[in-house]
C-alpha positions as CSV (number, residue, x, y, z in Angstrom):
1,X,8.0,-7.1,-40.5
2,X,5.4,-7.6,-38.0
3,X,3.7,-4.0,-37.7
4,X,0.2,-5.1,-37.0
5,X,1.3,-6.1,-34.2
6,X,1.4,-3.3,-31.4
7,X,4.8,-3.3,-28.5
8,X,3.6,-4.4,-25.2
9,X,4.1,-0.6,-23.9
10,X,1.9,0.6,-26.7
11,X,-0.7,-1.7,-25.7
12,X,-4.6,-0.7,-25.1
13,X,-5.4,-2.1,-21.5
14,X,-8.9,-3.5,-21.2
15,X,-11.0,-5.3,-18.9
16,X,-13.5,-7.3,-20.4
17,X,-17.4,-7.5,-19.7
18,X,-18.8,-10.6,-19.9
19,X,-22.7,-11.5,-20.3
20,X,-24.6,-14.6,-20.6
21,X,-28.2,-15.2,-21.0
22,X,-30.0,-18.6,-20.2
23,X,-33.0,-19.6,-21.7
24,X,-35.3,-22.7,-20.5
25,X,-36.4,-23.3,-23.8
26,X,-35.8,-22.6,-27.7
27,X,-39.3,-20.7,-27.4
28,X,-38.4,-18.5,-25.3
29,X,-38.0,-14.9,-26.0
30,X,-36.2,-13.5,-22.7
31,X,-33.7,-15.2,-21.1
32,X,-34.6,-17.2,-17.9
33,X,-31.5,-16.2,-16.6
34,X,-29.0,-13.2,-16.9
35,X,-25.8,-12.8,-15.3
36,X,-23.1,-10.1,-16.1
37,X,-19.5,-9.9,-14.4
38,X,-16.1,-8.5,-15.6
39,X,-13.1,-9.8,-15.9
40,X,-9.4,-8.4,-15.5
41,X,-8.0,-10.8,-18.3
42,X,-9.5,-12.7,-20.9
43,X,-7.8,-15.7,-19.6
44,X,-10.1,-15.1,-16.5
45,X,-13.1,-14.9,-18.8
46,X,-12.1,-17.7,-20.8
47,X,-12.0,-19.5,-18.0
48,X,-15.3,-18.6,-16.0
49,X,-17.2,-19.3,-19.5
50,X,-16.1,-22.9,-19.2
51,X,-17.0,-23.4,-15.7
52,X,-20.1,-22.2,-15.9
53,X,-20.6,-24.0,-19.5
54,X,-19.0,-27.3,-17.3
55,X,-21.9,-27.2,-14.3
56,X,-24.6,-26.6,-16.8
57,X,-23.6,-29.8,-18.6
58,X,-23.1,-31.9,-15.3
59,X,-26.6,-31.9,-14.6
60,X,-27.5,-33.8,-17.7
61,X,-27.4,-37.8,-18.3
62,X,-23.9,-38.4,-19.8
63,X,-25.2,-39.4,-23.3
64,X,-26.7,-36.1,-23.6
65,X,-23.6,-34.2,-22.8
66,X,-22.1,-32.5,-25.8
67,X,-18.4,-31.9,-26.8
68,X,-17.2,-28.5,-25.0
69,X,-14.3,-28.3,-27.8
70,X,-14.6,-25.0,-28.7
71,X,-13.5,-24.5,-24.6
72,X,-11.2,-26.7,-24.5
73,X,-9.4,-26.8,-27.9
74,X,-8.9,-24.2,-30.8
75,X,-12.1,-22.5,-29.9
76,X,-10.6,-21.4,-27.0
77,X,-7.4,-20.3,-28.6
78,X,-9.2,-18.0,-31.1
79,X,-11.3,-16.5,-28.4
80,X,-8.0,-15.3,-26.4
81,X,-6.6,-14.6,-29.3
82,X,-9.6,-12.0,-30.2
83,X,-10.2,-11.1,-27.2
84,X,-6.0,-10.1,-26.7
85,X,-7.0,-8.2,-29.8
86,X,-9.8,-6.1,-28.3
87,X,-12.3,-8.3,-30.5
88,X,-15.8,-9.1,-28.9
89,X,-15.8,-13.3,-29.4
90,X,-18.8,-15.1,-27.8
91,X,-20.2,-18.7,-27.7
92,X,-23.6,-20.8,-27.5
93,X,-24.4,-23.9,-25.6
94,X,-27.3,-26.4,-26.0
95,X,-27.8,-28.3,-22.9
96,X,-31.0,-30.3,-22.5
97,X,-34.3,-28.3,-23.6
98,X,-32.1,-25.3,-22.8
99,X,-29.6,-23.2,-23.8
100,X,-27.1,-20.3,-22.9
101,X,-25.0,-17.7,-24.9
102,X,-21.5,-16.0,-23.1
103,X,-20.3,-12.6,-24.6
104,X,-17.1,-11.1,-24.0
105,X,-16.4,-7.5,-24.9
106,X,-13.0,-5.8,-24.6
107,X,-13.5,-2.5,-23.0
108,X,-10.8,0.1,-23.3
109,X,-9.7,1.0,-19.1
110,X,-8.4,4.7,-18.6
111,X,-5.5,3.0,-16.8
112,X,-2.9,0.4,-17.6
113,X,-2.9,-0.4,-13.8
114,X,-3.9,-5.0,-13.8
115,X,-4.3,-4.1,-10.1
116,X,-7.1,-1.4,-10.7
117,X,-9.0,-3.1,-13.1
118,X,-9.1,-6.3,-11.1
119,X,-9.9,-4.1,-7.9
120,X,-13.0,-2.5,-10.1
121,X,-14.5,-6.0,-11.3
122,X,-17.5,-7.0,-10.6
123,X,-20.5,-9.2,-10.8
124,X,-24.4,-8.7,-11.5
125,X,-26.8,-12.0,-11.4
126,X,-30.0,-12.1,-11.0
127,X,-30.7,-15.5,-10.6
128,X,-33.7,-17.9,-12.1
129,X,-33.8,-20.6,-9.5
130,X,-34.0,-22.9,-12.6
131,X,-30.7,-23.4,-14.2
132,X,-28.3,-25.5,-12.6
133,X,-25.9,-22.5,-12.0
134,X,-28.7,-20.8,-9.7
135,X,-29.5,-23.9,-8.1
136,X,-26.0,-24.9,-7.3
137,X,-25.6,-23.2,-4.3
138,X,-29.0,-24.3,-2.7
């Protein structure tokens, strides 16, 4: 009855590569600010998107804070969902002048080893000095 979906022992095992871009401005061309990382789980990615989504927001008056539902509602569910799936799902935020996009692509491992995959994630940032997520640390 339900042969689309595959047994857990059949299962692809991913990680999943995440990306996101910030931009200053809508004119800009190149983002401002690039980080990639990967994640053992999309739950994991998921997750990071909307903390990083969260602390880009916090630095703006409340009024001008927008709705995170698609992180916190059925957004979110379709994402794990596709992301379960080995779909790519990604998302946009306005915040301020600015904006950022987050994409998450499943990527097939050569071993169905959680611990292995967690053991080779990573992270890549090279940070603007701008956005509130390179200037949280300061």
């Amino acid at each position: 009855m339900l042969e689309h979906i595959p047994e857990p022992a059949n299962s692809p095992s991913y990680a999943y590569w995440c990306e996101r871009s910030t931009y200053a401005s809508e004119d800009r061309d190149e983002p401002d600010c690039f980080a990639r990382y990967s994640a053992a789980t999309p739950e994991l990615a998921i997750q990071r998107i909307r903390d990083e989504a969260r602390a880009l927001l916090a630095v703006l008056p409340e009024a001008e804070r927008p709705m995170l539902g698609w992180a916190e509602g059925a957004g979110r569910v379709r994402a794990l969902g596709a992301l379960h799936q080995g779909r790519t799902c990604g998302f946009s935020l306005r915040h301020g002048d600015g904006w950022s996009e987050w994409v998450v692509r499943p990527v097939l491992t050569d071993s169905g080893d959680l611990a292995e995959a967690t053991a080779a994630s990573f992270a890549e940032t090279v940070p603007c000095g701008v956005c509130a997520l390179c200037t949280k640390g300061r």
